[in-house]
Every structure is written in structure tokens, then in C-alpha cells.
C-alpha positions as CSV (number, residue, x, y, z in Angstrom):
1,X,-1.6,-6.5,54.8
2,X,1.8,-4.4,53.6
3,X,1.6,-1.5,52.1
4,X,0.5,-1.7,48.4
5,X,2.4,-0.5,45.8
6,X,0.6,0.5,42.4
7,X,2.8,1.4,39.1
8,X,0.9,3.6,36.4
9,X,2.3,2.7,33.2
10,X,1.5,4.5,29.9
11,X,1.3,2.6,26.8
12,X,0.7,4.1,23.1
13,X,-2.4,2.2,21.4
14,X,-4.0,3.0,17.9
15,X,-7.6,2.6,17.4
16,X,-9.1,2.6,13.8
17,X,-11.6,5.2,12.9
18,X,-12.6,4.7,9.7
19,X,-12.4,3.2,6.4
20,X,-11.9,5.5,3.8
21,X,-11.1,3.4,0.6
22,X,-9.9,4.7,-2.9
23,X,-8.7,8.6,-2.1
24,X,-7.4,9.5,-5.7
25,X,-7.2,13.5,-5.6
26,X,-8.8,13.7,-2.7
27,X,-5.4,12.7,-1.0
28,X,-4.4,15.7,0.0
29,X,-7.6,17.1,1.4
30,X,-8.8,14.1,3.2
31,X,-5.2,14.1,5.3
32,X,-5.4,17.7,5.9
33,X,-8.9,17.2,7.0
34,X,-7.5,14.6,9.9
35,X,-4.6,16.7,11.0
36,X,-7.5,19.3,11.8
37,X,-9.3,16.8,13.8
38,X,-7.1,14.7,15.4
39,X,-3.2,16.7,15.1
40,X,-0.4,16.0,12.7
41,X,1.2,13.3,14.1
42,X,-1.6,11.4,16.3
43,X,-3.0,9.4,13.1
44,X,-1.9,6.8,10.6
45,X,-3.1,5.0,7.7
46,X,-2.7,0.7,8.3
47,X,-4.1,-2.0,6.8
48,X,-6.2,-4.4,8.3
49,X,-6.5,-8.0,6.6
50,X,-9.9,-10.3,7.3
51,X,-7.6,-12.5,8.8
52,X,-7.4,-10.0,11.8
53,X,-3.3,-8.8,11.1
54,X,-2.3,-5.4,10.8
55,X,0.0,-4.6,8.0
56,X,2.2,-1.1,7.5
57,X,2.8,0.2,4.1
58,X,6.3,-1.2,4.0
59,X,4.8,-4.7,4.5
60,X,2.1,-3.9,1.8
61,X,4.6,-3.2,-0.7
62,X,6.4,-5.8,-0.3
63,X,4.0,-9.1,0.8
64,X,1.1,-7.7,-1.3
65,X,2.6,-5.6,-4.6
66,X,6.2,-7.1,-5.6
67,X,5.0,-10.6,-4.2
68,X,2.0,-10.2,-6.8
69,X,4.0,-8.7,-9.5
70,X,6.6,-11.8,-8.7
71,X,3.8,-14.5,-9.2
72,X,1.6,-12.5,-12.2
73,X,5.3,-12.5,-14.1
74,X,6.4,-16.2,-13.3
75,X,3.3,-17.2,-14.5
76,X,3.5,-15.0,-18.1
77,X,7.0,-14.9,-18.6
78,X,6.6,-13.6,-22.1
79,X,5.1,-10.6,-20.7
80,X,8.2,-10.0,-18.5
81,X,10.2,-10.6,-21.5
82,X,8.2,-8.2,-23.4
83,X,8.7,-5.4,-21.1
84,X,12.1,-5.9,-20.0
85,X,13.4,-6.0,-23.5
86,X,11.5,-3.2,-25.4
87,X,11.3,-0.7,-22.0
88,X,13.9,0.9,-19.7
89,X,11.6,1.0,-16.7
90,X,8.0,1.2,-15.6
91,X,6.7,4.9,-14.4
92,X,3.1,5.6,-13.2
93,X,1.4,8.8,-13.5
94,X,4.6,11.3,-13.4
95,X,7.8,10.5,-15.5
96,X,10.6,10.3,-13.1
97,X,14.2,9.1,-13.5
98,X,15.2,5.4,-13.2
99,X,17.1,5.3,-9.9
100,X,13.8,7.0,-8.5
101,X,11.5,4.6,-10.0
102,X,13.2,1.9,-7.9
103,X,12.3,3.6,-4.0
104,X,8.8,2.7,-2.9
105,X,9.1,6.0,-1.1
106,X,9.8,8.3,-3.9
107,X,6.5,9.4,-4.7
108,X,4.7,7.8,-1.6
109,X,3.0,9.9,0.9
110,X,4.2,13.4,-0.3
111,X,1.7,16.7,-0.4
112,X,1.1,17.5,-4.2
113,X,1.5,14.1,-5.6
114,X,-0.5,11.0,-5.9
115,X,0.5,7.9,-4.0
116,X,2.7,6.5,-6.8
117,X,4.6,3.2,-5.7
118,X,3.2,0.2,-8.2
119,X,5.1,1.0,-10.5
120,X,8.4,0.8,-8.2
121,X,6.8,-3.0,-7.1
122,X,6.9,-4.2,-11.1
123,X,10.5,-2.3,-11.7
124,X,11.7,-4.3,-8.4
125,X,9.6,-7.9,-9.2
126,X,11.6,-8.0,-12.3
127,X,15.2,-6.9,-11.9
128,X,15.9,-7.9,-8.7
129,X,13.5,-10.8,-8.0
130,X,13.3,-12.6,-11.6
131,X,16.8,-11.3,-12.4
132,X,15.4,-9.8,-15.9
133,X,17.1,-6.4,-16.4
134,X,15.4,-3.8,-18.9
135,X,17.1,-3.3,-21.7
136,X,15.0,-1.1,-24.1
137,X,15.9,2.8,-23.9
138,X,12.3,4.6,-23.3
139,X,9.8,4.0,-20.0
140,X,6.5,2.6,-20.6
141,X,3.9,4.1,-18.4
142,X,1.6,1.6,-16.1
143,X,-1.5,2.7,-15.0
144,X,-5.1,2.6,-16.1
145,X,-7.3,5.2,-17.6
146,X,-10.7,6.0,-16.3
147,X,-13.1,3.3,-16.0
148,X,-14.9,2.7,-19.8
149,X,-11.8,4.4,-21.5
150,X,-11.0,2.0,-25.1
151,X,-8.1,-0.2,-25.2
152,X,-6.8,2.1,-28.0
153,X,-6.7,5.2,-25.8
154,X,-5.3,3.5,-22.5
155,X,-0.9,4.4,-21.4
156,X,0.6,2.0,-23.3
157,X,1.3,-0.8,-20.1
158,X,-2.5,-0.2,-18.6
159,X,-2.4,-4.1,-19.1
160,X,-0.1,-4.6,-15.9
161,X,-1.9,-2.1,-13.7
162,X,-2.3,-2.9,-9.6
163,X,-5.6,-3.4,-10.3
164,X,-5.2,-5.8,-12.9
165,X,-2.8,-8.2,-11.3
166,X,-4.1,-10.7,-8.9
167,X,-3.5,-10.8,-5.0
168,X,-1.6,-13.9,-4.3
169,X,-3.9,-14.0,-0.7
170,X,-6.9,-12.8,-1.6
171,X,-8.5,-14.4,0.9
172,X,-7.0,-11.6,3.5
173,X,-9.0,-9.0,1.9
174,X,-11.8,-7.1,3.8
175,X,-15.1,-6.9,2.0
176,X,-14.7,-3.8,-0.6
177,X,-15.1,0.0,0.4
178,X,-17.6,1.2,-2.3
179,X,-17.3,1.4,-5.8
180,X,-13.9,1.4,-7.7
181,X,-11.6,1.3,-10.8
182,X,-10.1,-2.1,-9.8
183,X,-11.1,-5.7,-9.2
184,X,-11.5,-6.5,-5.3
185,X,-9.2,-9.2,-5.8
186,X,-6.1,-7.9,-7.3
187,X,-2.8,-6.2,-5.3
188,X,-4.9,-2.6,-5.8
189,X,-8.3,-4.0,-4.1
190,X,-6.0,-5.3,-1.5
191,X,-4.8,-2.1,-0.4
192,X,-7.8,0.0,-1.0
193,X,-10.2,-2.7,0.6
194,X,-8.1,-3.4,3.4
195,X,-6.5,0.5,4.4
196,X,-7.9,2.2,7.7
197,X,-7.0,5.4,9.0
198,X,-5.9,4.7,12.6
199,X,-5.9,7.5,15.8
200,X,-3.6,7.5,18.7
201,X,-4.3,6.8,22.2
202,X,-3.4,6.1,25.9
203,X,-4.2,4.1,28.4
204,X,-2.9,3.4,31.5
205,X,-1.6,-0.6,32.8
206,X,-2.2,-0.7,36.5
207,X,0.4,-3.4,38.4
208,X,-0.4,-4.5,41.6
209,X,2.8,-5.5,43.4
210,X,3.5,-7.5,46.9
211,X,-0.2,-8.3,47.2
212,X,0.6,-10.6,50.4
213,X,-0.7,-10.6,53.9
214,X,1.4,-10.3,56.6
């Protein structure tokens, strides 16, 4: 038999380590917590559907968040209309300018500040998908208040809040992580239900080349 020749190749892999749901302040500390263990860099947040897929945020937001925004708006156009003509723009929990309350990544993934992106999903759903431009002079805020807070003491758009507006696959979602603030079935429990936090690996892919007898 010839000599045989054996190639080592190194290929990056992610393996998912946990599951760790609805993070609200605890943001900041959880991800410091997982540099410590694993090393900025070597871990990721991803979402992993029932169906199997992996998803990466910039899929979420748009298949999951404007797609839901999209179908929740086509199907209560006077809604739309009612935002679009009385606001100037949707913010969530910190006001922010309008050009910045169109980029998904504005207030997404940065130390000090709540994930913040839903808000950017609704802005996007309506002017650039439904073609409805605001028109009104003052933002509304969209987000919900603590659970059992009254109507009368919610922000004034808690009615279109992520966890208010139905995923349009909500047969992709992973059984829910705990207890939460949101139904399991809207855009929210979709990205809660379904986010992992994902570590870094190696492993090595032998080849075995001019395996032949002579």
C-alpha cells in the first residue's frame, strides 16, 4: 500500500450552552458573566426555532419583528393609520432621534442600554413596507409597563408592544423559558423563547487521501 497522506483540517463549530430567556437588566451582567467564563469573543447569542434552523439577530428582526409588524398592520389598517398620522415615529424605552429610530442596531447589543430594536421593526413595517409615512410632529412611546400595571397608567402605544403582536410562524417557537411579560406566541415570545447563548469550538476533519493498494 502507498504511503498515506492525512490532512488535519480545523473547522469553527458553535455549540449551545444554555437557554437563558427574558434578560431585562440583567443584560449587562449575564454577558459580563460569559466573557469570564468562556472569553470575549468565543460566545454568541442565536436563535434556535423547533423546526431545528438557526436564526441570527439580523434574521430575527427582519423574518420575525417587521414581518409581524407587516401582517399585525395589514390586518388593522386603522391602527397604522392612527399612528402614522397623529405620531412622528415610534421609540421604546429611551427617546432617541428619528433617523436613529430607523437602525435595528442603534440601541442593540450596547453596554448600558437595554436591547431596544422593536420599535425600529414598527417604524420600518410602516414607512418602508406599507408605504405609510408619519406625519404627526411628537413620538409615541411603544412598550409595555410591568405586568398588572392599568391601562390608564401604561406609555401611551403599550397596545403595539412585541409582546402583543402575533408571530406570523408560531409554530417555530421552542416551548417557553419560564415565566414572562409577553404571550409565547407573539414576535417577543419568539425571540425570548427561541434565544441560546452559543460557545465556540474546534474540531478537527481528518481526510484520508490515495487510499489504494499498489
Amino acid at each position: 500500500m502507498s504511503e498515506t497522506k492525512e490532512q488535519l483540517k480545523i473547522h469553527e463549530i458553535w455549540f449551545t450552552v444554555e437557554k437563558p430567556g427574558y434578560l431585562g437588566k440583567t443584560k449587562d451582567a449575564k454577558e459580563a458573566e460569559w466573557n469570564a467564563q468562556y472569553g470575549e469573543g468565543n460566545w454568541r447569542y442565536a436563535w434556535e426555532l423547533a423546526s431545528g434552523e438557526s436564526l441570527d439577530f439580523e434574521q430575527v428582526f427582519w423574518q420575525v419583528y417587521v414581518a409581524g409588524y407587516v401582517a399585525y398592520f395589514l390586518s388593522h389598517r386603522d391602527e397604522a393609520l392612527f399612528l402614522v398620522n397623529n405620531y412622528a415615529y415610534a421609540y421604546d424605552k429611551e427617546l432617541i432621534p428619528k433617523d436613529d429610530a430607523f437602525d435595528p442596531y442603534f440601541l442593540y447589543n450596547k453596554a448600558g442600554h437595554p436591547n431596544q430594536f422593536h420599535n425600529v421593526a414598527l417604524n420600518i413595517a410602516l414607512e418602508w413596507f406599507l408605504g405609510l409615512p408619519f406625519l404627526g410632529e411628537k413620538p409615541i412611546q411603544v412598550r409595555e409597563g410591568k405586568p398588572g400595571t392599568p391601562a390608564d397608567k401604561q406609555p401611551e402605544g403599550y397596545l403595539w408592544s412585541p409582546g402583543r403582536i402575533p408571530a406570523i410562524r408560531p409554530d417555530l417557537i421552542p416551548p417557553p423559558v419560564g415565566d414572562s411579560w409577553y404571550n409565547n406566541t407573539s414576535i417577543e415570545g419568539f425571540y425570548q423563547n427561541a434565544k441560546v447563548v452559543q460557545v465556540k469550538g474546534n474540531f478537527q476533519k481528518v481526510t484520508f487521501l490515495n487510499l489504494r493498494r499498489t
